[in-house]
N, C-alpha and C positions, 0 to 999 in steps of 0.2 A: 405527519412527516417527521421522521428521525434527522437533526441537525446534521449528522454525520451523512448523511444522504448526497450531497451537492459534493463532498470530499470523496466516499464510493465511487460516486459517478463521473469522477477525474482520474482516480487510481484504475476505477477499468478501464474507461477510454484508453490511456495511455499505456497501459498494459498489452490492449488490443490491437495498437496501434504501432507500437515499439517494438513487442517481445514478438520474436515468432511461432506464435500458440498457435495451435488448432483446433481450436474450440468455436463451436458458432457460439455468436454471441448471447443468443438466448439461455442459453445452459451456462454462462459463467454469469452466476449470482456475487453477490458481496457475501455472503458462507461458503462459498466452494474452495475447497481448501486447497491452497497451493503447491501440496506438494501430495504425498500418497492418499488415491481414492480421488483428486482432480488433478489438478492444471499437472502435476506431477514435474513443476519447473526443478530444473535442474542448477547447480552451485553458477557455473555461466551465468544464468536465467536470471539468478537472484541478485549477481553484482548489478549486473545490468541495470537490474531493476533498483536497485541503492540507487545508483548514480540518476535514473531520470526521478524519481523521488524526491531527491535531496534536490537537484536545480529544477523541478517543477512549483515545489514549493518549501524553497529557500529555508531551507535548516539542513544539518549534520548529525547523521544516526550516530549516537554516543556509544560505546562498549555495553552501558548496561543492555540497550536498546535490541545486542542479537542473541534474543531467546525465542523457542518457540513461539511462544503466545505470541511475540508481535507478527511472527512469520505463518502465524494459522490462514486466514484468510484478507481478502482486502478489507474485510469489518475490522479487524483487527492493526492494519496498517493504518485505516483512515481515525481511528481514535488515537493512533501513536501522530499521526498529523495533526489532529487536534488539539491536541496537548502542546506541543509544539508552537504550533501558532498563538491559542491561546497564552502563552508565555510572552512569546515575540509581541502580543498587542497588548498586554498589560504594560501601563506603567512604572517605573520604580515605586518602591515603597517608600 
């Protein structure tokens, strides 16, 4: 089981749940890309989806943060959540 698995499977949920895609759920993988060739969300779609992101789990997408790669698929969003988090639950040094 890949750790980022439990994070996928909150960012589709919520995706599923929030955006209005139309996609059965079987066919939206953690690689189906969010934009040309899948889910084909639109600039709307993508605020949207900042915003439950950001208060689902409590962090702030930073300027570096909107480049393709994090915007490829939710594999790709749940490892920018991860990072993220992991930061938030380290210690200071």
């Amino acid at each position: 089981m890949d750790p980022l698995d439990p994070i996928v499977e909150q960012v589709r949920q919520l995706m599923l749940e929030k955006l209005s895609m139309r996609i059965p759920r079987d066919q939206f993988q953690a690689t189906t890309p969010l934009f040309a060739g899948g889910l084909e969300l639109n600039s709307f779609a993508v605020v949207e989806l900042i915003g439950l992101l950001e208060n689902r789990f409590d962090f702030q997408f930073q300027e570096a943060d909107f480049r393709e790669e994090t915007f490829r698929d939710v594999q790709s969003l749940a490892k920018l959540i991860d990072r993220y988090q992991s930061t938030i639950a380290r210690p200071p040094a």
